[in-house]
Structures are given as C-alpha cells and as structure tokens.
N, C-alpha and C positions, 0 to 999 in steps of 0.2 A: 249734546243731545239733551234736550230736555224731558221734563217726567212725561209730559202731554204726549211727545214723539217717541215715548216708549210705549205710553198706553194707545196710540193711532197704530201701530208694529202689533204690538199683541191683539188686541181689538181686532183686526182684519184679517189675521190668521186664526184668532179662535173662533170667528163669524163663519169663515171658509171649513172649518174642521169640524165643525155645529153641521152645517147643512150634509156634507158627508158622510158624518156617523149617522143622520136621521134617514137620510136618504139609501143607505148602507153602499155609498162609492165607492169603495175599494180605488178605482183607477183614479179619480180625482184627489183621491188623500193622497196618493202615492207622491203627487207632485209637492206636497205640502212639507215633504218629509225629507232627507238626503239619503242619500246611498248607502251611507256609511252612519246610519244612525244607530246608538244604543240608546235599548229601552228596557224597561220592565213593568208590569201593569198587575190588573188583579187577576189576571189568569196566565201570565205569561213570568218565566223566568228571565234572567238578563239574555236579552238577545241583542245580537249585531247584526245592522242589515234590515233595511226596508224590507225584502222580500218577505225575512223572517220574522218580525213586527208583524207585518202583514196577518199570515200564516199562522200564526202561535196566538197575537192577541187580537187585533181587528177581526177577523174571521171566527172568532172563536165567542166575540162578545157582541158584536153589532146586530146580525141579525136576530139576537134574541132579545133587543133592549128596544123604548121608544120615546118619545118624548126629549132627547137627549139634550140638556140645556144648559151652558158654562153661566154662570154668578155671575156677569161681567162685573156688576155692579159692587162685588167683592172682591175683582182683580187689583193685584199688586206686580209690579214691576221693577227689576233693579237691572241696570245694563250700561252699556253705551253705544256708540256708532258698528261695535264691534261685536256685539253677544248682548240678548236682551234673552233674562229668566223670566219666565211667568209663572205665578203661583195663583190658581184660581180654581175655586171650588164648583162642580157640578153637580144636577140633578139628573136620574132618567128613571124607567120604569122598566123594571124586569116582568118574564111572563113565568112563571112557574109550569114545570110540567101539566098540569092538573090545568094549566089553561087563568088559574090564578094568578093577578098582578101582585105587585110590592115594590114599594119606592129603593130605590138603589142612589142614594147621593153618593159623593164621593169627591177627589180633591184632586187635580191635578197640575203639575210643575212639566215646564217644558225649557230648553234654550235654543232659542234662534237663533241662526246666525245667516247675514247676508253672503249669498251666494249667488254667480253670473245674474246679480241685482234684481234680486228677489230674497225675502228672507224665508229660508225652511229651520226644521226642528231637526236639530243634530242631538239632540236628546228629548226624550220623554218617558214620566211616568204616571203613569196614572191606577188609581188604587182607592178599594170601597173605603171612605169617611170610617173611623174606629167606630163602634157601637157603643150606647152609653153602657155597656153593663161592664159594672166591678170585680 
C-alpha cells in the first residue's frame, strides 16, 4: 500500500467525520467508528465502546463547537493494507457561556482499521493543541 493509498483512507474518513461533527450527526459518526472502539478526547476519559465515545465525548463537545475543520493539508499517515494511524491537526470555534466565541484548535490521532470492507476507527483521540504559555 502506498503513501497516496494511505492518505486516499484517511482523507475520506476525515472528510466523512468533518461533515458529522459540523453538522452535530451523532448517527452518521456512529458508522464511522467500531463497536469496540477505545478513545479518549478533551472532555472524555478512556472510554470503551461507541455508545460510550458517543455519550462522554461527542455529545458533550459537538454541539457547542462550529466551524469544525481537520488540517488536511497537515495530515501524516503511517499504516499498511492492515491498520492506517492518522495524525492530523484541527481547527473549530468554541462558544462561551456569555454567548462569547474563541478558537479551539487542537490535534487529533485515530487508527483505522478495514472492517466488512469499509475502514472505521478502532481508536481515537482527540485533544485541545497544548497552549503557548510556560
């Protein structure tokens, strides 16, 4: 498998999971994802289980965010026919109680892996970019 065929794999699953979080689909990610996936994010501890990904961090961060936009163009990929990592950093916009926005970038790592020929994410974490302060 080539680099191109890894970044065509990641590219069409982070395009599918773009439109998702912006659109706040819950049921359409759900397909993007496995059954048995562990994750951990920036509001969620390690969880097992789509339902509970769901439940703990999708639900807890989507509808308050907008804009939601993956770097493609700073995606990296290492894999093969078997398991493809993506490391790719994103941008969105949080809304502050007060009705106040504020940019919320951040970076996230996922592993696909092809299942009944389709590839989903048997792992993902996603998590706010560190802050420049020392």
């Amino acid at each position: 498998m080539t680099d191109q065929d890894l970044s065509t794999i990641a590219r069409e699953f982070l395009q599918q999971m773009q439109s998702c979080v912006r659109l706040v689909d819950f049921r359409s990610a759900r397909s993007l994802f496995a059954d048995d996936v562990v994750a951990f994010g920036t509001y969620a501890a390690v969880v097992s289980g789509r339902e509970h990904l769901e439940q703990q961090q999708w639900r807890q961060i989507w509808p308050a965010i907008r804009d939601f936009t993956f770097r493609l163009d700073e995606l990296r990929c290492r894999g093969n026919d078997q398991a493809v990592c993506v490391i790719v950093p994103w941008d969105s916009v949080g809304t502050s109680a007060d009705g106040s926005t504020f940019s919320r970038p951040g970076r996230a790592t996922l592993l696909l892996e092809p299942r009944d020929g389709r590839w989903v994410a048997t792992h993902s974490h996603f998590s706010l970019a560190p802050s420049d302060a020392t």
